[in-house]
N, C-alpha and C positions, 0 to 999 in steps of 0.2 A: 382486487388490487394485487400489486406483484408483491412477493417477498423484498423482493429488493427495495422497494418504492416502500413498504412500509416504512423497512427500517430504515433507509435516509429520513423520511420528515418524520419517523420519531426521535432523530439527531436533531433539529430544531430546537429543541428542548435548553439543547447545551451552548447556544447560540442567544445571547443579549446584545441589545443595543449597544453602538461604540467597540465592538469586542475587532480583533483581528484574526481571521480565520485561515488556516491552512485549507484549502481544494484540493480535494484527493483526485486521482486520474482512474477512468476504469467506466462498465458500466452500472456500476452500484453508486458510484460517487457522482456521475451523470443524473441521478434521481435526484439527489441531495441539492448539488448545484439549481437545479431546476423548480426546488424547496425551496432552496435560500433565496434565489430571483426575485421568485414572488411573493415572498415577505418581504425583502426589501421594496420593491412594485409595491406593494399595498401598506406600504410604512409599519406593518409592523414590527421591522427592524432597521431603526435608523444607523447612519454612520458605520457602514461597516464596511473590512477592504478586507479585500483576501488574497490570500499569498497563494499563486499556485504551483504543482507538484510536474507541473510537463508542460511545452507547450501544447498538447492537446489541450486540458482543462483550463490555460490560459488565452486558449483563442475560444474554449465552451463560455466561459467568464464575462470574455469581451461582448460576443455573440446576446448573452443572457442579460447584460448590462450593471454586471457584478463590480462595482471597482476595487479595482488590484492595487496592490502595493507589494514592496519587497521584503527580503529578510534584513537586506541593508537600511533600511529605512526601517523595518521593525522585526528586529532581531528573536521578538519573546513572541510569536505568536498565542493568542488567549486558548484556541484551540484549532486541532487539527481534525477534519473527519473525512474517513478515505474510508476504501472497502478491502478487502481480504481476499486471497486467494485459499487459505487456512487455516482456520483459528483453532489452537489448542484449550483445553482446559484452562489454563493457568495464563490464556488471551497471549502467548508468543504465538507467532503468525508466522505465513510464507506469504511474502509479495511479492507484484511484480511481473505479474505475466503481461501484465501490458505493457512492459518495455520502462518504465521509470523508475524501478527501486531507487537510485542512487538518488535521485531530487526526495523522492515521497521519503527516505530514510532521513535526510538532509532538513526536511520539515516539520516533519514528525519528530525530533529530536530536540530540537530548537523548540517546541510550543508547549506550553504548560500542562496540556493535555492532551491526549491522542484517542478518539473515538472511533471504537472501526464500526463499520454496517457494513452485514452480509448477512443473507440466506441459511437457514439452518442446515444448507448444503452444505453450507465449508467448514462445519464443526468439526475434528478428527481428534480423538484419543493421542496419535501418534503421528507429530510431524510429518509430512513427505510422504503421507498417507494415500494421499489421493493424488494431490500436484508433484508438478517435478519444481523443484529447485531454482530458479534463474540466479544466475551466477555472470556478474557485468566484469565485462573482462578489455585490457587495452587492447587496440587491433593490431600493433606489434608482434609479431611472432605468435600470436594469439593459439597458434597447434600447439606450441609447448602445455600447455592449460590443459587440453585432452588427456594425456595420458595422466598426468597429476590428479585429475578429477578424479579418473578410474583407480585411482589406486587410494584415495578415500571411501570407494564403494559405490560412488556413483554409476552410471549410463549415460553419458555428456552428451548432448547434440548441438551442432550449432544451430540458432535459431535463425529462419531464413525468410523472407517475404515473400506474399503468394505466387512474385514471380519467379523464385528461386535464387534470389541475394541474398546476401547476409542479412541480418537485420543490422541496423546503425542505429543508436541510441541517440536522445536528445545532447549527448556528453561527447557523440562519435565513436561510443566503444560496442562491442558486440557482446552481445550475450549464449551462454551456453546452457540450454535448461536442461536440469538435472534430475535422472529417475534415481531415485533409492528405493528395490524392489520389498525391501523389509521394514520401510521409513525409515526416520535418521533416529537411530536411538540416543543420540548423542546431542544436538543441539549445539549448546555452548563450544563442546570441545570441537565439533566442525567448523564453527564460523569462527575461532580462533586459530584452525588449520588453514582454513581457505584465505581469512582474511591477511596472514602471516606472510602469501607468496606473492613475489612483486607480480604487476600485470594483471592481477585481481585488483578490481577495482573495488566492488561493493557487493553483496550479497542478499538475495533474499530472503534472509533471516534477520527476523523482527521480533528479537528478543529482548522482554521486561520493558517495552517502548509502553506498548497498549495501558491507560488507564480502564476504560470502558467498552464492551464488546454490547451492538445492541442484534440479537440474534433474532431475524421474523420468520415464521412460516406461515402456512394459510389462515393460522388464527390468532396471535398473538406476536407481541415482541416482547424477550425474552432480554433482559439485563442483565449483564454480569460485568464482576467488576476482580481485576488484576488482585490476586494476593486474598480472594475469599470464593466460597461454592457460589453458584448458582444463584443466581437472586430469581 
C-alpha cells in the first residue's frame, strides 16, 4: 500500500458519525476522500457532509457520492484533513502546490481541527526545505509582486500550465511559487511580510493551523501532534 493511502485512512480515525468534515485538495487527500466514500458506502459513517477545499475535491466528492455542504451553512467544521506539501517539526506546513491555498487556508481555519496526511517525504527540519513557496497573488499588475518577492530572498516564478499560461486559481488569481535556496529561516516574520503587501492574496504558509500530522512510510504511521515531540 502507498504511504499516501496509508495515511489518509489512518485519518478515518478522526472522522465519526454526524461530524462535518473539511476535503483537502491534492493527491494525498484524493486517498482520504476515497476512505471516507466507502465508509459512508458501507455505513460505517453515517450523516456526514463535507465542505470542500477547491473545486477539484468538490467535483472528486460529487463523483465519490460524498454529500457536500458549505461553510455558510456550517461555519465550524468538526474537522478538516488535507495533505501537505511540508511538514515541519512543530506541524507548520507549506501548502498549496495544487493551486488552492487560499480555500484549504480558509477551511482549515474555520474547523475545529486540522489533520494533515503526508508521506514521510514531506517531513523537513527547515521550511522551504524542499518545496518552493506558492504565493496567491491578484492578477492586477501582478509583475510588481516579482521583484518584492526577490527582495524577501525568494526566486519567484510564475506558475504556468502545461500549455504555457498562467495558471488561474479557483479565486482567478495567479500564483508565484517561491524557492528559498537556504529555507525560510523566518516563517512568521515572512508571512507577516508577504501578507502586509496589497495584491498578495494568501500565502502558503500554514502556521500553528495543524493540530495533528499523521506521517506513513513503508511501515507504519507515525503521529504527531502540534505543541509536543513525536509520538
Amino acid at each position: 500500500m502507498d504511504a499516501k493511502q496509508r495515511a489518509a485512512e489512518a485519518a478515518l480515525k478522526y472522522v465519526e458519525s454526524g461530524m462535518v468534515v473539511g476535503l483537502g485538495t491534492g493527491s494525498t487527500a484524493d486517498f482520504f476522500l476515497r476512505a471516507l466514500a466507502a465508509a459512508i458506502k458501507s455505513k460505517q459513517l453515517l450523516d456526514i457532509r463535507g465542505v470542500p477545499t477547491s473545486k477539484q475535491s468538490e467535483r472528486r466528492a460529487i463523483e465519490l457520492g460524498i454529500p457536500l455542504t458549505t461553510l455558510a451553512e456550517h461555519p465550524r467544521p468538526n474537522v478538516t484533513i488535507d495533505g501537505a506539501d511540508e511538514v515541519a517539526p512543530n506541524l507548520d506546513l507549506i501548502k498549496g502546490l495544487g493551486g488552492a491555498l487560499l480555500r484549504e487556508k480558509i477551511v482549515a481555519q474555520n474547523s475545529a481541527k486540522l489533520v494533515i496526511i503526508a508521506g514521510a517525504n514531506k517531513t523537513v527540519q527547515k521550511l522551504g526545505s524542499k518545496s518552493m513557496l506558492p504565493v496567491e497573488v491578484a492578477q492586477f499588475a501582478h509583475e510588481v509582486q516579482e521583484p518584492f518577492l526577490r527582495s524577501l530572498g525568494a526566486q519567484p516564478m510564475l506558475r504556468r500550465t502545461p500549455a504555457g499560461e498562467a495558471f488561474i486559481t479557483d479565486n482567478d488569481n495567479y500564483i508565484y511559487d517561491c524557492r528559498f535556496p537556504a529555507g525560510i529561516a523566518a516563517p512568521h516574520e515572512l508571512a507577516h511580510s508577504l501578507r502586509s503587501r496589497a495584491g498578495i492574496v494568501e500565502t502558503g504558509l500554514f502556521l500553528g493551523i495543524a493540530s495533528v500530522a499523521l506521517i506513513a512510510n513503508e511501515a507504519k504511521v507515525e503521529e504527531r501532534f502540534a505543541g509536543t515531540a513525536a509520538h
